[in-house]
N, C-alpha and C positions, 0 to 999 in steps of 0.2 A: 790121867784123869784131871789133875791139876791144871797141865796143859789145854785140855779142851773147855773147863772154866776158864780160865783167864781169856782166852779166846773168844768165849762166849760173850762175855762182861765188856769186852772191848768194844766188841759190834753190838752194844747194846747201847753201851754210851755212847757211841757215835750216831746210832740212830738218835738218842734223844737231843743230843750236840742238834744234827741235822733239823731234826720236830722242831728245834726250838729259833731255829734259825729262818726257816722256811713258813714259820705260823703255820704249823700244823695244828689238830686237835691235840689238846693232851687228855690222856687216861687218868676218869680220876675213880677211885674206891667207893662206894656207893654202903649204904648198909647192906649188911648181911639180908639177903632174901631181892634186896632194889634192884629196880633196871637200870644197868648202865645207863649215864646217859652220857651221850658224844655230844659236847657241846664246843662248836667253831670258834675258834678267835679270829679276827678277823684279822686279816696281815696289817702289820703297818699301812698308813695309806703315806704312799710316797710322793713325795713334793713331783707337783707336775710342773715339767719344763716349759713355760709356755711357747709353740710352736712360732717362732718370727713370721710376723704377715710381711708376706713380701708385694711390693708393692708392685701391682701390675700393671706392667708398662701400657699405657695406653692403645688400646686398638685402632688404628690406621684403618678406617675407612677406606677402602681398596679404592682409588679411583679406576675407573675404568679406561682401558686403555682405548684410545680413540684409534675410532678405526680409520684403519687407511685409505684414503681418497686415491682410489684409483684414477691417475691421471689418462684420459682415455687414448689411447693410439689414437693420431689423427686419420682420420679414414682418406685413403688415396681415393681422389676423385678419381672416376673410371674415364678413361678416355672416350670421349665421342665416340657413337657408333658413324660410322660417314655413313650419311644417305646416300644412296646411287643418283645418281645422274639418271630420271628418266630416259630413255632411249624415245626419242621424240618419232611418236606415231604419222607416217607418214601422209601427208591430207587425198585421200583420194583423187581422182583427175572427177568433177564432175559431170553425173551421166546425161550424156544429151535428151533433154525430153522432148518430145516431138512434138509440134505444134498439133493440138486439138484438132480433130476435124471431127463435124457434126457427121448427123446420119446420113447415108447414102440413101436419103427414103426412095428417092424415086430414077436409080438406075435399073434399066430397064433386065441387065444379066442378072443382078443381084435384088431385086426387089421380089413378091411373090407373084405369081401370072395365075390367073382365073383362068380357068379353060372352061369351066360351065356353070353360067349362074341360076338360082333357082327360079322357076315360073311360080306363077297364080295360079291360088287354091281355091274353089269353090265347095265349102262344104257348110250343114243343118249346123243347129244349136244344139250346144254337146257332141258333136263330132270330131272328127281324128283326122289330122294331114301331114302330110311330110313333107320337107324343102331340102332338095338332095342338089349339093355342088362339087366342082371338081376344081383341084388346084395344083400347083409345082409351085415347090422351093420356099413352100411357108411354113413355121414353126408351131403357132397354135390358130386358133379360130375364135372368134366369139359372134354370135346373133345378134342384130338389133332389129330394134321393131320402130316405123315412122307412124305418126299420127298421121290421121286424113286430110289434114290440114296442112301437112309437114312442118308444126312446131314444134314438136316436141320427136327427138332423136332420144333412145334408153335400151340401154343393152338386157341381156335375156335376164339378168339378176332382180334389175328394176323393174320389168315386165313381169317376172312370179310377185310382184305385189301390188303390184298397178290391177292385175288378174288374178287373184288368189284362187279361183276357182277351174284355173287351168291348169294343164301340169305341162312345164317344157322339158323335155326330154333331149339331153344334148346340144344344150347350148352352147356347148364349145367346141363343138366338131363339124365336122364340114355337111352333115346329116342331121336336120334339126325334125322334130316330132312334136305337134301339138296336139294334145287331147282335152276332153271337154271343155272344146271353145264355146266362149260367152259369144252371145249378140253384140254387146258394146268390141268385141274385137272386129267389127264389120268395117271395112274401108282402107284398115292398117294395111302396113305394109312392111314386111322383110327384106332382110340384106344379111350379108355373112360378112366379116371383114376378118381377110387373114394375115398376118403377120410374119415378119422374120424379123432378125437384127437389124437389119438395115430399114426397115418402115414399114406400113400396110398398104393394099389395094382391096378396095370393096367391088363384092360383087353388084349386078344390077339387081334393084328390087322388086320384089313378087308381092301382089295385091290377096288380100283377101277377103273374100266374099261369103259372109256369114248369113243363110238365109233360114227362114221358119219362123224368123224372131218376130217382137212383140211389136217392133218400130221403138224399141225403149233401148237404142242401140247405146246411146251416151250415159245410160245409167238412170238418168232422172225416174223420177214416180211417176207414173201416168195412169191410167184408170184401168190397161189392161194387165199391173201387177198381179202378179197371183197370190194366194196366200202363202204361199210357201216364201215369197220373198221377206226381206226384212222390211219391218214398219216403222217408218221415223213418229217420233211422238211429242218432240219438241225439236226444233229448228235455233241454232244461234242468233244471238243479235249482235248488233252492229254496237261497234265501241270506239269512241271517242278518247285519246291519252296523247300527252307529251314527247316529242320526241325523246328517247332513251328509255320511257316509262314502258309498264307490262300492261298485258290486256290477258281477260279468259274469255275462252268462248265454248257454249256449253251446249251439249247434242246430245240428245235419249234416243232409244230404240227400241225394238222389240225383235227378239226371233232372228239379231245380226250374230257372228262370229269376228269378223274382222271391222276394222275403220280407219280410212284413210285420211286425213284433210289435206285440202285442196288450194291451193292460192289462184286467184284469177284476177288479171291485169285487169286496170280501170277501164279498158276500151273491150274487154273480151277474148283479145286474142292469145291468149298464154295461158295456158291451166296448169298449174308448177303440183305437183306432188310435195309434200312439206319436206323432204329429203331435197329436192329440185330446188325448192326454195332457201333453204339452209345454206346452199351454193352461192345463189344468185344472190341474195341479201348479207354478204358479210359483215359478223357482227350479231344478228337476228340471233338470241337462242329460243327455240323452238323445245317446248314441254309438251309428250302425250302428243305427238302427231300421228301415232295408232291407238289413239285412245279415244273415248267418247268427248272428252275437254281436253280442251287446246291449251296450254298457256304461254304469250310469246314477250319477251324479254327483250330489253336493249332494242326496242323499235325503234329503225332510223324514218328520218324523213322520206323515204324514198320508196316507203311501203305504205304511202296515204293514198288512198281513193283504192289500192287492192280490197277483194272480196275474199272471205277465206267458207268454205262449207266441208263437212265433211261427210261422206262416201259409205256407208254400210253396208255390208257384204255375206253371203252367206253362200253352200252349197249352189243355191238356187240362183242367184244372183247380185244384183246390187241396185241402189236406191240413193238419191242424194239428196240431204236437209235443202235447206234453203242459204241466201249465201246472204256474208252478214258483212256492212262494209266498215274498213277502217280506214280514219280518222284521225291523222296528225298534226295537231293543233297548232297554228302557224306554220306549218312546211309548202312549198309551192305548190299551188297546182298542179294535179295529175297531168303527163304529157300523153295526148293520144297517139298510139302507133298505127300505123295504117293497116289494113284488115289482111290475112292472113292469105287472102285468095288473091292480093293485087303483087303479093312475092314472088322473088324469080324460085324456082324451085329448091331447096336444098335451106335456104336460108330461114333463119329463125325468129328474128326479129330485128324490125328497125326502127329509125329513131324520128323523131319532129326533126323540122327541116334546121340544121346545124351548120352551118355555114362556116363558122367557125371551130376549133378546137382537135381537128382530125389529125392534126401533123403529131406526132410524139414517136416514142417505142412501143412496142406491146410484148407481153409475153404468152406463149403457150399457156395455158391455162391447168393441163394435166400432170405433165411432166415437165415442164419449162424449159423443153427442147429445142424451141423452134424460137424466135426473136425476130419482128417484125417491122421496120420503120418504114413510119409514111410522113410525104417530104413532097416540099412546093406550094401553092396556092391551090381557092377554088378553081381558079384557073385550071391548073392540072395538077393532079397529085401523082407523086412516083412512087411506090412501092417497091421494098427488097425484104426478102423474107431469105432468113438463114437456117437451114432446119441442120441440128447436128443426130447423130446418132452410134460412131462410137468416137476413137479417140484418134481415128486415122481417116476421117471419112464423114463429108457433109454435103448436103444440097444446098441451094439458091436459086431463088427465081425474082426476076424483074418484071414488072410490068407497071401500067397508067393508067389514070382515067379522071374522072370527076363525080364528087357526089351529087347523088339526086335532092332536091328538096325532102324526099322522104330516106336518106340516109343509105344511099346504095352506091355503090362505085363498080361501074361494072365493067370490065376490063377483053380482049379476045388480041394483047401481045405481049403476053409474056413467054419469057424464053425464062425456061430450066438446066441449070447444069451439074453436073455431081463432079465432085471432087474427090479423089483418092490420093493421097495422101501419105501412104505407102511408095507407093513409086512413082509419087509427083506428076500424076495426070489428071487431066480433069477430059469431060465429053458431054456436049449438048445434047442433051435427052428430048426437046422438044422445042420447038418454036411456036407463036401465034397462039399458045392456049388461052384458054377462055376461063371466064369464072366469076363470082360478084364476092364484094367485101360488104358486110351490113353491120351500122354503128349501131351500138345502145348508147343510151345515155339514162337506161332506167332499172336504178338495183345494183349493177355491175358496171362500171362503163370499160366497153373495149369494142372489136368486131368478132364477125362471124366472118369465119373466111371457107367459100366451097368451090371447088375445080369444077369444068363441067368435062372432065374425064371420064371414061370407064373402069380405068384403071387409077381414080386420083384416092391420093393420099391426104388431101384436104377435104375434108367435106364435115361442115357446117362444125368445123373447129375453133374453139374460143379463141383469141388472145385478150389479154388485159391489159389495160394501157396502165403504162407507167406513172 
């Protein structure tokens, strides 16, 4: 018992040893009935060591490391590609061209042969005829129609308007058909002309004889018009302008469909269709030449003292104004041509007597086939015309003569020959032919050049002097 007192008391002082050491609460006695009360002491407060500020080393701003310059490999130049050596293209042998040769127009193997030309028709107004030919060795055909006078040559295209109240049927075949023929087609005359490569031959001409009519064969107005025909109601006049300058010329009607106008030479003899004259007067433009007003531009001097009228047309017929003259103020004097019946046949027009200025070139006028020089004095002139036609093959013909005071050179020794060319021969096709050259010197200057053949290849063909 002893023992576990002293024991007791031991560990009691030791706790209070510890309390006192560790500032614990201490236990204190309160009065009887009081609340304890636990009041803390507060530990010593112990000397604070103060902590050494150590001084911080400065921070080193990092520089940054530079970067590495990559020194670049040099780059190996690439060696040259070699170009090759062209392989030198070798020059061809050049190909022989063969020397030109014009058309063989008028070899008698190779050219076309007419074996039946058409006759003369005798038929009423408004009636139907036909003009039947026969041929070898030609390629196409075309129709022409002669005036009565024989100046004016116009294939079957220009005839549907020259006629508008006709109808041609087959004007390109060797079988041509007119129906409702006018009175003014009374006196004309047809011909066929057929073609190959090598050149043309015309048939002979057939006449025709248009009867019943009013006597108003030329179209003019006369008193036995009917009413059915067209009525002119004013007539053009006559104008007066500058060479280069314009003119109008103005025409009414009544009850017409078509209109034509008209050019007619100072002396009469030429009646141009204003397409005919658009030819003949190069340079001329020509406004409404199927129309009631005319108007014509860039007038040279060479159309002073012409008459222009224009042609009104209908089912019924046709009727023509009055002709109105023009006037080019200082240009020479009109030259008159001698009259249409004192010509050799075939030929179109010729000129005042010209004594001078016929030697030069000329060319074909359509195609510029044919090349024409004339050469010498009035004395005598020589003549060579070279007609080509393809590229291995041409004619030539020679012949002479002398022009007339009235502009004719009428010729009966020329020799023709055709050239081939191909296999380097040539062959006299004719001797001693005949034929007349007629000069203008008005509107156009050149000749007319016509064979007096059956089978000729010239007839009443232009050339144009150089």
């Amino acid at each position: 018992m002893k023992k576990t007192v002293r024991i007791f008391s031991l560990f009691l002082t030791l706790a209070l040893l510890a309390a006192v050491l560790s500032g614990c609460t201490l236990f204190r006695r309160n009065a009887p009935g009081a609340a304890v009360t636990v009041t803390q002491t507060a530990a010593p407060t112990q000397a604070v060591i103060p902590t050494p500020v150590q001084t911080q080393a400065p921070v080193s701003t990092p520089v940054p490391a530079a970067t590495p310059v990559s020194t670049p490999m040099p780059t190996a130049t690439p060696a040259p590609t070699p170009v090759p050596t062209p392989t030198p293209t070798p020059t061809p042998a050049p190909t022989p061209v063969a020397t030109p040769v014009p058309t063989p127009a008028q070899t008698a193997s190779n050219l076309p042969r007419v074996t039946k030309s058409p006759t003369g028709e005798t038929v009423p107004v408004g009636g139907k005829c036909q003009f039947v030919t026969r041929y070898e060795n030609a390629n196409w055909a075309e129709w022409h129609f002669v005036s009565p006078d024989n100046s004016r040559d116009i294939d079957y295209t220009v005839a549907e308007k020259e006629f508008p109240t006709m109808k041609i049927v087959n004007g390109y075949a060797k079988d041509m058909t007119l129906e409702n023929i006018p009175e003014a087609l009374n006196g004309w005359k047809v011909y066929c002309r057929f073609s190959n490569n090598y050149g043309s031959v015309n048939t002979d001409k057939a006449s025709i004889t248009v009867t019943g009519g009013t006597g108003n064969a030329a179209g003019t107005t006369t008193a036995a018009n009917t009413a059915g025909l067209p009525k002119v109601t004013k007539s053009p006049t006559g104008e007066t302008v500058n060479a280069g300058g314009s003119a109008w010329f103005v025409a009414k009607h009544q009850n017409a469909i078509w209109a034509v106008w008209h050019f007619v030479s100072p002396d009469g003899t030429r009646d141009l269709s204003y397409s005919d004259a658009a030819a003949v007067f190069q340079g001329l433009k020509i406004i409404g030449g199927d129309q009631s007003t005319l108007q014509l531009q860039n007038i040279p001097n060479d159309l002073n003292g012409w008459k222009v009228y224009c042609a009104f047309r209908n089912n019924a017929g046709s009727v023509n104004t009055d002709a109105a003259m023009i006037t080019v103020s200082g240009a020479p004097a009109p030259q008159n041509t001698t009259s249409a019946q004192s010509q050799p046949s075939g030929t179109l027009i010729v000129a005042q007597n010209t004594s001078s200025g016929y030697t030069g070139s000329y060319v074909e006028s359509v195609a510029g086939r044919g090349v024409m020089d004339i050469t010498g004095s009035p004395a005598l002139y020589k003549v060579h015309v070279r007609w080509s036609g393809s590229a291995y093959a041409y004619a030539e013909w020679d012949f002479s003569g002398t022009f007339s005071d009235t502009g004719i050179l009428s010729y009966n020794d020329a020799v023709m020959t055709y050239y081939d060319m191909s296999n380097n021969t040539s062959q006299v096709v004719f001797r001693n032919g005949s034929g007349t050259l007629a000069y203008i010197d008005s509107g156009l200057y050149g000749v007319y050049w016509t064979e007096f053949r059956s089978d000729a290849s010239a007839d009443n063909t232009f050339f144009q002097k150089q």
